[in-house]
C-alpha positions as CSV (number, residue, x, y, z in Angstrom):
1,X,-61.6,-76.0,-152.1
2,X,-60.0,-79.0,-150.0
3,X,-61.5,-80.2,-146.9
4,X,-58.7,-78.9,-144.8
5,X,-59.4,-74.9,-146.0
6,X,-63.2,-75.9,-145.0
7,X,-62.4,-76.4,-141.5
8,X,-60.0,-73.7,-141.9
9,X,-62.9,-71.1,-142.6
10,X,-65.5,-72.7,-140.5
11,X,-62.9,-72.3,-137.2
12,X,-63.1,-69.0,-138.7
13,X,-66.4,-68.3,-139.5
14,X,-67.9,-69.3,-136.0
15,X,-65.3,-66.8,-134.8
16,X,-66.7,-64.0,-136.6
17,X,-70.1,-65.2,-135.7
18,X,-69.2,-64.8,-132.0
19,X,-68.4,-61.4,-132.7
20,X,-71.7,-60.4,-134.7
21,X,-73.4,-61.9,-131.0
22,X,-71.3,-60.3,-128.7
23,X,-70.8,-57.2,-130.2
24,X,-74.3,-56.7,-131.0
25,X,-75.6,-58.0,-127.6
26,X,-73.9,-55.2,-125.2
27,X,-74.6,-51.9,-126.8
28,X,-78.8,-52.1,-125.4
29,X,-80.3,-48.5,-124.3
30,X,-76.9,-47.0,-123.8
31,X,-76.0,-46.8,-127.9
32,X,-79.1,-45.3,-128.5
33,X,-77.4,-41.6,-127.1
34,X,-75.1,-39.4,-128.4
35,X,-72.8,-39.9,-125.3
36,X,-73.9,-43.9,-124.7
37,X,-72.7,-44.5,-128.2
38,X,-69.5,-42.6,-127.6
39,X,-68.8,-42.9,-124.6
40,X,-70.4,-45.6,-123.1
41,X,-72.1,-43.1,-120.3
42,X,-68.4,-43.0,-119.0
43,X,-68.9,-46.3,-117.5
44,X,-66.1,-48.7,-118.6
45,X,-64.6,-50.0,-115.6
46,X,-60.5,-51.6,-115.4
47,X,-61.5,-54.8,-117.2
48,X,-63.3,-53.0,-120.2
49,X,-60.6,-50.4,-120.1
50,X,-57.5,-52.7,-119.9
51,X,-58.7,-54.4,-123.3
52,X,-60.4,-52.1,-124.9
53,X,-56.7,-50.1,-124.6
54,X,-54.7,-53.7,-124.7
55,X,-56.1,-55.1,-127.6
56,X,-55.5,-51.7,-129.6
57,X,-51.9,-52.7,-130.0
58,X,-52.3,-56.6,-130.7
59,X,-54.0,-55.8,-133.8
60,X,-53.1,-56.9,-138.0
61,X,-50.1,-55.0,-137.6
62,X,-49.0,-56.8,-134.8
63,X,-49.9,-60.2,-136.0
64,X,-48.6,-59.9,-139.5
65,X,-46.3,-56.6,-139.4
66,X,-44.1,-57.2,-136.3
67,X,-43.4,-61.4,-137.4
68,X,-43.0,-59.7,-140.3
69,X,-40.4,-57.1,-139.3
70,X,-38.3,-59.4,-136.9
71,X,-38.1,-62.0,-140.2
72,X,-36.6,-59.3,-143.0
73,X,-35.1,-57.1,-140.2
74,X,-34.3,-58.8,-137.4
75,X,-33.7,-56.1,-134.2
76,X,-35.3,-53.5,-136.1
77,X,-39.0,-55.1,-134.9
78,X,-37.8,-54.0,-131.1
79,X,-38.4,-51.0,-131.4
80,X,-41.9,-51.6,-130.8
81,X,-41.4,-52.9,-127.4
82,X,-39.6,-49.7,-126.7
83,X,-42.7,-47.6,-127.5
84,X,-45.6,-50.0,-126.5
85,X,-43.5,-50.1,-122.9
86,X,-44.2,-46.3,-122.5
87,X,-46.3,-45.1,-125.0
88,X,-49.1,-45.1,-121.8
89,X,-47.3,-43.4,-119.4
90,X,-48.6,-39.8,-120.3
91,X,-51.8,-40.7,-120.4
92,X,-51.1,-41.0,-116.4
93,X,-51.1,-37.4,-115.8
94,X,-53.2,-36.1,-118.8
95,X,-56.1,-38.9,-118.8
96,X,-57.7,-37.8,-115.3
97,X,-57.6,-34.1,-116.2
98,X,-59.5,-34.5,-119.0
99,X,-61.8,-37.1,-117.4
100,X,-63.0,-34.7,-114.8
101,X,-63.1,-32.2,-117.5
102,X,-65.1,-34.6,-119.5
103,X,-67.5,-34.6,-116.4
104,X,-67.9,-31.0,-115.7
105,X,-68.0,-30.0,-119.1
106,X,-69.4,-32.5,-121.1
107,X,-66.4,-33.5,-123.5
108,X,-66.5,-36.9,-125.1
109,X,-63.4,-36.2,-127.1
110,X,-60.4,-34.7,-127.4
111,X,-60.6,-32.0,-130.1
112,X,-63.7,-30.3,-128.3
113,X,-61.7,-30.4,-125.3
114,X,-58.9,-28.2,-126.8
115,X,-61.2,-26.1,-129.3
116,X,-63.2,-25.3,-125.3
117,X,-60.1,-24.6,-123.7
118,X,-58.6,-22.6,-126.5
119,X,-62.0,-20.9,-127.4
120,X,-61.2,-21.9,-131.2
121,X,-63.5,-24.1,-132.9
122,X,-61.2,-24.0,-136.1
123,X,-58.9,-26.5,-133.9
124,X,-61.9,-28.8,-133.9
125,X,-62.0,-28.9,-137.7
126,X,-58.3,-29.1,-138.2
127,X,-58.1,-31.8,-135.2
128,X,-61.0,-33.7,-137.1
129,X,-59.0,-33.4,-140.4
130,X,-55.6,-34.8,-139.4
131,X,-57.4,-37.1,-137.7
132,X,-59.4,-38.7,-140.1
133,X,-55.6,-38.4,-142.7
134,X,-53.9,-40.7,-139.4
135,X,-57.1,-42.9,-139.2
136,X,-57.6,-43.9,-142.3
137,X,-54.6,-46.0,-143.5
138,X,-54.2,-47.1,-140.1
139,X,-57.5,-48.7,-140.5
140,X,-56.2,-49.9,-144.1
141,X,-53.6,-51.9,-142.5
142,X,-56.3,-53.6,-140.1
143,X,-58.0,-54.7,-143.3
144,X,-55.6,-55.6,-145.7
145,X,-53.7,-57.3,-142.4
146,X,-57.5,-59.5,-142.8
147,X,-57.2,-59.7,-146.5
148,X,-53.6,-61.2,-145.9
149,X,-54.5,-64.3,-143.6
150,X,-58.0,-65.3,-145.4
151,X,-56.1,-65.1,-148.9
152,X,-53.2,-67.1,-147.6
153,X,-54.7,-69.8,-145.6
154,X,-57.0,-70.6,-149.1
155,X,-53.9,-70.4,-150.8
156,X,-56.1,-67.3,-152.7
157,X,-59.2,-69.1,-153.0
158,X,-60.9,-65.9,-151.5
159,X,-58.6,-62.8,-152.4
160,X,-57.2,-60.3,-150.2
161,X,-60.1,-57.6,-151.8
162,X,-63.0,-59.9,-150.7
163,X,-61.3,-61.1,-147.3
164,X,-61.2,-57.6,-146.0
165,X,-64.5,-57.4,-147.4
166,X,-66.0,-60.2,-145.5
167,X,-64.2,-59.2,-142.3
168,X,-65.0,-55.6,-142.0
169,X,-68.2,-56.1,-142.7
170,X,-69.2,-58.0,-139.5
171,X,-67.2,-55.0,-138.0
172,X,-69.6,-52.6,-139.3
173,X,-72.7,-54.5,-137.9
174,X,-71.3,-54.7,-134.6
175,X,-70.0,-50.9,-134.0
176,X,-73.0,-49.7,-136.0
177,X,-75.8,-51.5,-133.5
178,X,-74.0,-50.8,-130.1
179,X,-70.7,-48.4,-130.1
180,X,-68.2,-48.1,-127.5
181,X,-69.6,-50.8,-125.5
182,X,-69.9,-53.4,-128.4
183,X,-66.1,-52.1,-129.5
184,X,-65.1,-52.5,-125.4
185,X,-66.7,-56.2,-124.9
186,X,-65.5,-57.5,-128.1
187,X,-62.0,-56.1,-127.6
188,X,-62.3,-58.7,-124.2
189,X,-63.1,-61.3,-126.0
190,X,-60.4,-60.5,-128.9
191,X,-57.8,-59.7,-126.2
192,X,-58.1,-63.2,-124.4
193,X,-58.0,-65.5,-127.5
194,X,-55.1,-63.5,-129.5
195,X,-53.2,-63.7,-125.9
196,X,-53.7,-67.6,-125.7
197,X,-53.1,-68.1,-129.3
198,X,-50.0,-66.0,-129.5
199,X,-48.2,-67.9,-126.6
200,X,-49.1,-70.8,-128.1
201,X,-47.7,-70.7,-131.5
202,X,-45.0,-68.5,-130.2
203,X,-43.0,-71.1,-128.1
204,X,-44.5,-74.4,-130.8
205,X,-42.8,-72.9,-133.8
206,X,-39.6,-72.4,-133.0
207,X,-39.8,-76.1,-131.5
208,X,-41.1,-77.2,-134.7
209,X,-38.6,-75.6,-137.1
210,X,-35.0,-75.7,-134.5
211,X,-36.4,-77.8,-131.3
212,X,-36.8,-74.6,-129.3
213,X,-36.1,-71.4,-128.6
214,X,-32.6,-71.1,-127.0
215,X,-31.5,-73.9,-130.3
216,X,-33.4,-70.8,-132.8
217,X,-31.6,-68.2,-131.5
218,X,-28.1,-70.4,-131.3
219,X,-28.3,-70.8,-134.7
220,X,-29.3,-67.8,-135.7
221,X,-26.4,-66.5,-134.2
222,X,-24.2,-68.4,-136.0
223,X,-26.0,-68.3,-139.6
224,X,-27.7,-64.8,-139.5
225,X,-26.1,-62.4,-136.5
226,X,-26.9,-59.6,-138.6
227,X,-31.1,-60.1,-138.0
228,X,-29.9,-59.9,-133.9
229,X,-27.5,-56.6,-134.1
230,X,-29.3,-53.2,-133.5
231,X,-30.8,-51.3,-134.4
232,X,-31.7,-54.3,-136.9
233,X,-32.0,-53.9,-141.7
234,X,-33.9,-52.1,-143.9
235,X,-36.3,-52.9,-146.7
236,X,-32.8,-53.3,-148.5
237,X,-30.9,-55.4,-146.2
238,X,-28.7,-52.7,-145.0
239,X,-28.2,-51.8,-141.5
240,X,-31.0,-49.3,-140.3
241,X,-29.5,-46.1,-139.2
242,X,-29.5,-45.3,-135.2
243,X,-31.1,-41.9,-135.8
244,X,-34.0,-43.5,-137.4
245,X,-34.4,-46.1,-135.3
246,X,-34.5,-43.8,-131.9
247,X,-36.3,-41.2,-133.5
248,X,-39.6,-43.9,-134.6
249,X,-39.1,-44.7,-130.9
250,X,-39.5,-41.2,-129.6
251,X,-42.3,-40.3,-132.2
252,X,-44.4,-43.2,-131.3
253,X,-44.0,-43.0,-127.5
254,X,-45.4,-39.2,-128.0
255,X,-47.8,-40.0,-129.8
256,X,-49.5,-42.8,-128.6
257,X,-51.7,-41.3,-125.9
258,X,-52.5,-39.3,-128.7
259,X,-54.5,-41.1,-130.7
260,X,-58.0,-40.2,-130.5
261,X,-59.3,-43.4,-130.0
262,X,-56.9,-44.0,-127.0
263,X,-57.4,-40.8,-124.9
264,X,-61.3,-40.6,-125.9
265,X,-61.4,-43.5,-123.1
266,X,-60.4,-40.6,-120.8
267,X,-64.1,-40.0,-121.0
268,X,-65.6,-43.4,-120.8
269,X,-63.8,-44.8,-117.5
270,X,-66.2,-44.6,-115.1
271,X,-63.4,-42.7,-112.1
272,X,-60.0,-41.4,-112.7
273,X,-58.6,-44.5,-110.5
274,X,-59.6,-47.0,-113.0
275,X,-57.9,-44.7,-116.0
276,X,-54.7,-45.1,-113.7
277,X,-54.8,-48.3,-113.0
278,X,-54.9,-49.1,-116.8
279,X,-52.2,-47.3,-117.6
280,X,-50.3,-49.3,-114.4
281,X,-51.1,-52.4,-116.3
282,X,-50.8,-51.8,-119.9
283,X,-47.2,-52.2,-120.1
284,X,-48.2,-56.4,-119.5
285,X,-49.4,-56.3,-123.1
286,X,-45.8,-56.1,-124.4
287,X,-45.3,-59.3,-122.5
288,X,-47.9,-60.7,-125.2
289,X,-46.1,-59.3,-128.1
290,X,-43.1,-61.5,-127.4
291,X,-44.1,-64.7,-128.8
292,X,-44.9,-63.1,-131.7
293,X,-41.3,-61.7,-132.0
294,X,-40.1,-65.8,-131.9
295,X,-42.5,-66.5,-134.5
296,X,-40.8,-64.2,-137.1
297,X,-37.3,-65.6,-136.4
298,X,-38.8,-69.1,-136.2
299,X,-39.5,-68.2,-140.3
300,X,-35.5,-67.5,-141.0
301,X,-34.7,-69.2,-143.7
302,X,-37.9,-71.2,-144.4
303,X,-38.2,-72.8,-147.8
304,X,-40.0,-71.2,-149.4
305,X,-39.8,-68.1,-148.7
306,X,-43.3,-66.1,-148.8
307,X,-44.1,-63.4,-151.2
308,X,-44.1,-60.8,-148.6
309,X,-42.4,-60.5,-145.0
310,X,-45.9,-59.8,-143.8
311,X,-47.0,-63.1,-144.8
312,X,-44.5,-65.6,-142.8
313,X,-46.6,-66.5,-140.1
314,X,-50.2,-67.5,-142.2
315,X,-47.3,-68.6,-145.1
316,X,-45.8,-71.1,-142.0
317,X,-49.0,-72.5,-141.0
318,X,-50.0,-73.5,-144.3
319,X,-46.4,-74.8,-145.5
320,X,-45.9,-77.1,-142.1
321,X,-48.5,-79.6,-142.7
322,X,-50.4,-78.7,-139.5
323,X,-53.6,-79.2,-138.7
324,X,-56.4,-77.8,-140.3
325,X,-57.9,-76.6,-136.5
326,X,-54.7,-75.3,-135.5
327,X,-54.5,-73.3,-138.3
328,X,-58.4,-72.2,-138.5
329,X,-57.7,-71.0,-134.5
330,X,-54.8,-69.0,-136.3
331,X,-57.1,-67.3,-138.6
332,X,-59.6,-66.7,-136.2
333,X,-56.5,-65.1,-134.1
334,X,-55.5,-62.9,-136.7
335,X,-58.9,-61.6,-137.3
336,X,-59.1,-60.9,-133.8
337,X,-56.1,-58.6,-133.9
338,X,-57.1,-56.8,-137.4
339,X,-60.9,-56.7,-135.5
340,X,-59.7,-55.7,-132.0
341,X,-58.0,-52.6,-133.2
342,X,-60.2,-51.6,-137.0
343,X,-63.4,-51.4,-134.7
344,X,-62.4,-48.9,-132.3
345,X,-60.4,-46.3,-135.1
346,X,-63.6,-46.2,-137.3
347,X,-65.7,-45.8,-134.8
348,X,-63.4,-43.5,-133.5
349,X,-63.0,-41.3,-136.3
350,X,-66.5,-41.6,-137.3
351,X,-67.1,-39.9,-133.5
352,X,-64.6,-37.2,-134.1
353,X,-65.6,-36.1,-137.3
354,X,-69.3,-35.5,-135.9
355,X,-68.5,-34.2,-132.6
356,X,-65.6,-32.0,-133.5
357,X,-65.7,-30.9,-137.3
358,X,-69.7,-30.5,-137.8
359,X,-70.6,-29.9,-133.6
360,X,-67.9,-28.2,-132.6
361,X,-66.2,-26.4,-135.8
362,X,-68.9,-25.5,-137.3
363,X,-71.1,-24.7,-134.6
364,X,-74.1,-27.1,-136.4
365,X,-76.3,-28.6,-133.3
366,X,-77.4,-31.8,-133.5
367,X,-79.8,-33.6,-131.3
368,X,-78.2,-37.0,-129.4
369,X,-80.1,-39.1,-131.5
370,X,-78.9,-36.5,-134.5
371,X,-75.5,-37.0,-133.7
372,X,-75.9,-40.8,-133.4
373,X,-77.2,-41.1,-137.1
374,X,-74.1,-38.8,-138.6
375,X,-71.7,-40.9,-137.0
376,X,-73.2,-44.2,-138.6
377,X,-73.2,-42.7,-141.3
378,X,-69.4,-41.4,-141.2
379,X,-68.6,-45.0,-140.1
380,X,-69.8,-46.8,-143.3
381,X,-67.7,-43.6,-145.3
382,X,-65.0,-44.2,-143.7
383,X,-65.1,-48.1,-143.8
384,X,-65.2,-47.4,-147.8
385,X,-62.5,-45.0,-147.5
386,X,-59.6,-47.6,-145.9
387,X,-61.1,-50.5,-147.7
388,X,-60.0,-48.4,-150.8
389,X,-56.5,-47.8,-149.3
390,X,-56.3,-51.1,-148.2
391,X,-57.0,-52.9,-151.9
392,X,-54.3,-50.2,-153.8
393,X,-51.5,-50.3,-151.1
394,X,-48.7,-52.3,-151.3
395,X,-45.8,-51.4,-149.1
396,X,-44.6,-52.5,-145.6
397,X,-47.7,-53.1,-142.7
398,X,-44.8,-51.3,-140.1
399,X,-44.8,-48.5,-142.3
400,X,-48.1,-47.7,-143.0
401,X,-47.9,-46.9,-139.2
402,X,-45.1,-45.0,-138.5
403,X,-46.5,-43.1,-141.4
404,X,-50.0,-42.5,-139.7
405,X,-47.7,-41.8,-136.2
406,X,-46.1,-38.6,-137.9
407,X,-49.3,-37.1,-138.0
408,X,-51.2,-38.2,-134.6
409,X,-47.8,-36.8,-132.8
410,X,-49.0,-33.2,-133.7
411,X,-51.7,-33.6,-131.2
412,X,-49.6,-34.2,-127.8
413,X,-48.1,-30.5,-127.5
414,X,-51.7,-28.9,-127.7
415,X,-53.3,-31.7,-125.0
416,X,-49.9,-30.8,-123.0
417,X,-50.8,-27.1,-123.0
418,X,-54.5,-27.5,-122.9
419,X,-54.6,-29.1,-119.8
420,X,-51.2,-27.8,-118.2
421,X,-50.5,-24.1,-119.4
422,X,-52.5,-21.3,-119.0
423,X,-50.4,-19.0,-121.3
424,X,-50.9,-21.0,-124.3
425,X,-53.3,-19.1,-126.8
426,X,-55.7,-20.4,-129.5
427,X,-53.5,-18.6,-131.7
428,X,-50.2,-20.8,-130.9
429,X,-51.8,-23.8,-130.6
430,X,-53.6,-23.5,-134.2
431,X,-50.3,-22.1,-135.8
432,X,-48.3,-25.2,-134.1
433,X,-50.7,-27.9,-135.4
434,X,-50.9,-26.4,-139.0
435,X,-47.2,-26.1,-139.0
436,X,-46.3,-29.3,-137.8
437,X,-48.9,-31.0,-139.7
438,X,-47.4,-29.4,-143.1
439,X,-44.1,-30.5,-142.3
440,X,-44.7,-33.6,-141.4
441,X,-46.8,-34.6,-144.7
442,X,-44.0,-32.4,-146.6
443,X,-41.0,-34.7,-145.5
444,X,-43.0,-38.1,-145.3
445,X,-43.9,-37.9,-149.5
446,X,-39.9,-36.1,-150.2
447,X,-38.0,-37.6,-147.5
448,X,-34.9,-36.7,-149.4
449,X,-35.9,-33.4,-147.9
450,X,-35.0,-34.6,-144.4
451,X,-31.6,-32.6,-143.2
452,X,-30.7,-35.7,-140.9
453,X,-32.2,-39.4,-141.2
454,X,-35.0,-38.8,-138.5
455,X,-38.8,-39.4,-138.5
456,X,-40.8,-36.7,-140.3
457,X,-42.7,-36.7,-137.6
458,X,-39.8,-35.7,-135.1
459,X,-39.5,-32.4,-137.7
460,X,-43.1,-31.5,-137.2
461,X,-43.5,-31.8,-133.5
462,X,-40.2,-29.5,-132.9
463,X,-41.9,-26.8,-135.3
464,X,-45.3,-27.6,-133.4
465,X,-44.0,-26.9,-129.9
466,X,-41.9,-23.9,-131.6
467,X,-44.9,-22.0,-133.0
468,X,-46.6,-23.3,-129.9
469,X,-44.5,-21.5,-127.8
470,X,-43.4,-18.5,-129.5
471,X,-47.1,-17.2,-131.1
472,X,-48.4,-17.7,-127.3
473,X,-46.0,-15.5,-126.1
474,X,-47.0,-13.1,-128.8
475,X,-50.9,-13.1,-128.0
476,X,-53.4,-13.0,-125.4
477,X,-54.7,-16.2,-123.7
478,X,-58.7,-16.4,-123.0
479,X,-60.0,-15.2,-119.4
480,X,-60.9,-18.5,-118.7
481,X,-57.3,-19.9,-119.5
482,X,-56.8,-20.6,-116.2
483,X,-60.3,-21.9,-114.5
484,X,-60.2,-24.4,-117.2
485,X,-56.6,-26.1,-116.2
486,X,-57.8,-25.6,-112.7
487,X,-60.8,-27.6,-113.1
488,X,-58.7,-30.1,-114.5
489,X,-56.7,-30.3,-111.6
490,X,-59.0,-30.5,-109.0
491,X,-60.5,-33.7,-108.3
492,X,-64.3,-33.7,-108.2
């Protein structure tokens, strides 16, 4: 190995070594309960919130997938400023209900929430089962997105297998020793550097490769106006249709506040005021995702031309003869957003499956220190599970999440009615997730089935909210329907 990819993996290596510290350092006493670990005693206040939330979006896929996206398809990449700019916004009105619910009631997650208000612990289980079928490739694309840079910038001297490998596994110490609060600090530390670095190589490439950014775009105007039209190409280098294009807009601002790993933060803020300001601010991340938008079409027409579109930003560091720090603190950076995003999904699906498909489904107690142990446990399973995903995949990082968006979307109608509508019955709300769900996964492996070209997941949530609405009508809600939405209303 040169001395240059030495000093590219020692930039690196003290980076993850940072991590192990930090990470390990913050959990103390308050990992060592079942709601400490999960949780973080509801304590997180805006700074902790506003990264630990932040960072979730500057992670491998933003890195590698969106530079990717805006160097193969041009416009087709905005659409994730679309959804990332309001994406948050619902978690406005339903992240304070269930925080006080949280308080009063002892909820550290979503699925127990809506299996409480619904009096149906089969939600739980089915919550805790299309969860962990969302989680796990978008935690594959966190690691292979960390296989990609550490194969790449040793020009395959360690493969993609063991640089995922190496990666994830200072993960695992970090969210094993301390939870939430080792996810949370890290995530600051993550946030900061990718922030920096971004901005940095954002506005240097394009100078490098055109002298600036107004000259890239002028002659990409001229040479390759297709890549600037909306709604931008596919995979084959035909215009991406307008229906498909809104609709992955739509799906993914309804379902971000979805994920569990987002709204479980409704129960570790420490007051509903800080949840609000965090929404308030999150849009500024997209602010941060514009450099890395320049650094895709700062790879136009490179030569040569990397193996995949994912590549072009690692495959421009290493093809421009630049420095072997620069391109170690790009390494590190890229961790960062693979790290920043992997640690808070598998700890967050480890959580779920515990709290919602063993606690609350199947109505097997555990004691907090119980609890504690299944979810390590469940976090090394499910670390296994993606890495697996992660080595046999191929395909587009973009579309390994819009994938895993079809299914989280099923969520948002029952956390709409749970919190909002007192005539909703367990009854709807199972029949809407099980529908939606099915037809979702049905029209994402055939989507020849697809009657118009929209997301799968646009199909599912219409039959949710349909089966929502009609089987509620149908049935009887619980007696305690209403106090429940009532003492999510009321401010404590």
């Amino acid at each position: 190995m040169s001395s240059a990819a030495l000093i590219v993996l020692g930039v690196a290596g003290a980076y993850l070594a940072a991590c192990v510290v930090l990470g390990s350092w913050t959990g103390g006493k308050k990992a060592e309960g079942s709601v400490g670990f999960v949780a973080g005693d509801r304590s997180l206040g805006l700074v902790l919130m506003y990264f630990i939330t932040g960072a979730t979006i500057f992670s491998a896929f933003a890195f590698l997938g969106l530079p990717g996206w805006a160097y193969s398809k041009g416009a087709a990449a905005f659409y994730i400023l679309g959804y990332g700019a309001l994406g948050f916004v619902p978690f406005y009105f339903l992240g304070p209900r269930a925080a006080r619910l949280g308080k009063r009631r002892g909820f550290v997650t979503q699925a127990e929430m809506i299996a409480a208000r619904f009096d149906r612990p089969a939600l739980a289980g089915v919550m805790a089962l299309v969860s962990a079928v969302a989680f796990v490739p978008y935690l594959a694309l966190q690691m292979k997105g960390a296989g990609i840079v550490l194969a790449t910038v040793t020009d395959g001297a360690i493969g993609e297998a063991a640089g995922a490998a190496i990666v994830y596994s200072v993960v695992l110490v970090y969210v094993l020793r301390s939870g939430v609060l080792g996810v949370g600090w890290t995530n600051t530390f993550q946030g900061i550097f990718m922030i920096l670095l971004a901005w940095g190589l954002g506005l240097y490439l394009p100078y490098l490769r055109f002298g600036g950014v107004h000259e890239m775009f002028t002659e990409l105007a001229a040479s390759r106006p297709e890549l600037l039209r909306a709604p931008g190409l596919t995979a084959d280098g035909e215009p991406w249709h307008w229906g498909e294009y809104s609709s992955a807009i739509v799906v993914s601002i309804i379902g971000f506040s979805a994920w569990p790993h987002l709204f479980m933060k409704a129960f570790s803020a420490k007051d509903t005021r800080t949840l609000k300001r965090t929404v308030v601010l999150y849009p500024t991340f997209q602010v941060f995702l514009v450099p890395l938008f320049l650094i895709g079409f700062a790879g136009v027409g490179f030569s040569p031309a990397p193996e995949r579109p994912d590549q072009i930003l690692p495959h421009l560091l290493m093809h421009l003869e630049l420095s072997p720090w620069l391109v170690g603190l790009f390494c590190a950076g890229a961790l960062a957003a693979s790290m920043s995003s992997g640690d808070a999904m598998v700890h967050a699906v480890a959580s779920i499956t515990v709290r919602d498909g063993w606690v609350a489904a199947l109505s097997r107690r555990l004691s907090g220190a119980g609890e504690v142990r299944a979810i390590r446990v469940l976090i090394v399973v499910y670390m296994l599970a993606a890495y697996a995903v992660a080595v046999v995949y191929q395909g587009s990082l973009v579309f390994l999440l819009l994938s895993a968006y079809g299914a989280v979307v099923q969520f948002m109608p029952l956390l709409v009615a749970a919190l909002y509508v007192p005539r909703a019955t367990g009854a709807g709300a199972l029949a809407g997730l099980l529908g939606g769900s099915a037809l979702t996964t049905l029209l994402v492996a055939v989507p020849e089935l697809r009657p118009f070209p929209l997301h799968a997941g646009l199909y599912g949530l219409a039959l949710n909210v349909t089966l929502l609405t009609v089987v509620s009508a149908l049935t009887r809600p619980t007696r305690s329907a209403a106090a429940f939405v009532a003492d999510g209303a009321e401010p404590l």
